[in-house]
Phi, psi and omega in degrees: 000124173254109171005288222273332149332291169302308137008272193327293208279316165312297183316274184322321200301298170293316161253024171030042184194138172289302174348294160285005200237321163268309145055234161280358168285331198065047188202128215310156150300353178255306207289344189286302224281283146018276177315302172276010154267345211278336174311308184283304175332323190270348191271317179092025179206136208263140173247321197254127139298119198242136135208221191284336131192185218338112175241011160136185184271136118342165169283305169319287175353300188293338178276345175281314193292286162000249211313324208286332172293301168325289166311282155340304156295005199259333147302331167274343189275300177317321175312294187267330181291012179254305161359302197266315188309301182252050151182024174134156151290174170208191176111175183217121168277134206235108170279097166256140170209144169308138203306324182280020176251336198293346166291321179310309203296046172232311160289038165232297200302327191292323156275323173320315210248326152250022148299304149274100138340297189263023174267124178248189193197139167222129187254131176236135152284125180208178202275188228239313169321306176268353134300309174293333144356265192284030157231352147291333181270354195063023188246355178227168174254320219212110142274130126243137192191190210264128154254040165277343177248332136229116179270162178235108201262150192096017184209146170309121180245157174208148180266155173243324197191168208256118172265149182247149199222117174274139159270147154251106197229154160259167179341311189246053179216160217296329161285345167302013171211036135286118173301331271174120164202162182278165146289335151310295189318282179309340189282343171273351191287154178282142186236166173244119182213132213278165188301140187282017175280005172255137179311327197284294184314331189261000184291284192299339160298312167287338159319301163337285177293343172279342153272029172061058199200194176179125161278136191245072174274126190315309169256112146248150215232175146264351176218162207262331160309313155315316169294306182278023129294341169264347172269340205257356163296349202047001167295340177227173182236154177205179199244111201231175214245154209281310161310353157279301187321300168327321144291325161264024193021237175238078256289173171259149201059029173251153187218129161260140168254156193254170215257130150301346195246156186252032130327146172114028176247169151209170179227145172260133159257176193216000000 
């Protein structure tokens, strides 16, 4: 079995067309093709559904590619620490984190890179579901996302900061001259709220619910720049984790309130 075998099949995996799976191999399409019967020859079992073209993996299939990601990355790891022993580390960290994390990630990346010079980092947003994927397929080095709520098992967690959750309202709005508001309280107001297919939305759906209630927000977004373009309207109000303000500070004519209740933590992992 050759590395470059596996290259192959990792390849077909990803762009589901041989045609493009050589390609990206940089290698003819008979040599691609060629190369992963001589595997299954070697292996005793058909990996590739064939037909007039590409039609998915076998189950065997699915289980070599899953190991063929692994070895390989694991061939990229060797790769690179004999690198750093001689010039440094190098190499590129491959991040996914849920899109309300993505502010977090600067504390890995940021010391990494300059700490390392020739280490690179690449951040993809993704769902909390496709991070645990791809750290199982051996496609991410690093997840972040909340695992108190979907643990993700078999991988190392380190916490980075205990997250808090804020209303954001405006000034001239029936909450606007409240320190302090429920969650009861807040579920008639019109909200702005990121989509409930996000882990941050069923967190805050369930508060919602423990105070016996359900929130109905008039907009929903997949990204928190859409949201503070719609709170920054003074038209909505949303519910937002204490770690966006910094960067985005607070809109002007917005007001944030904090909770009567000690509902409203979460912890981030990594």
């Amino acid at each position: 079995m050759l590395l470059r075998q596996l290259e192959y099949l990792t390849a077909l995996a990803a762009k589901r067309h041989f045609a493009r799976a050589a390609a990206e191999c940089h290698v003819s399409q008979p040599s691609l093709s060629d190369a992963i019967r001589k595997l299954e020859d070697e292996l005793g079992v058909p990996l590739v559904r064939r037909g007039r073209r590409f039609a998915g993996f076998t189950p065997e299939g699915e289980r070599v590619v899953m190991w063929a990601r692994r070895i390989l990355a694991e061939r990229n790891a060797l790769e690179d620490e004999i690198s750093a022993m001689r010039e440094g580390l190098t190499g590129q960290l491959r991040v996914g984190a849920i899109p309300t994390a993505l502010n977090a990630t600067a504390l890995l990346t940021t010391p990494l890179c300059v700490e390392h010079p020739l280490a690179k980092a690449s951040l993809e947003a993704l769902s909390s579901r496709d991070i645990l994927r791809r750290l199982a397929d051996a496609d991410l080095d690093v997840g972040v996302s909340y695992l108190d709520n979907e643990p993700v098992p078999g991988v190392r967690t380190v916490a980075l900061y205990e997250e808090h959750y804020l209303f954001l309202t405006p000034l001239d709005s029936e909450f606007g001259a409240q320190s302090s508001v429920t969650w009861a309280e807040i579920s008639q107001t019109p909200l702005c709220l990121l989509l409930d297919v996000m882990q941050n939305r069923r967190i805050l759906d369930g508060f919602f619910s423990e105070a016996g209630v359900v929130a109905s927000p008039a907009i929903e977004t997949d990204t928190i720049s859409a949201l503070y373009a719609h709170v920054a309207t003074h038209r909505w109000s949303s519910v937002i984790a204490h770690a966006w303000l910094y960067p985005l500070g607070v809109p002007e004519g917005m007001r944030v309130c904090r909770w009567r209740t000690s509902r409203g933590i979460r912890r981030w992992v990594c």
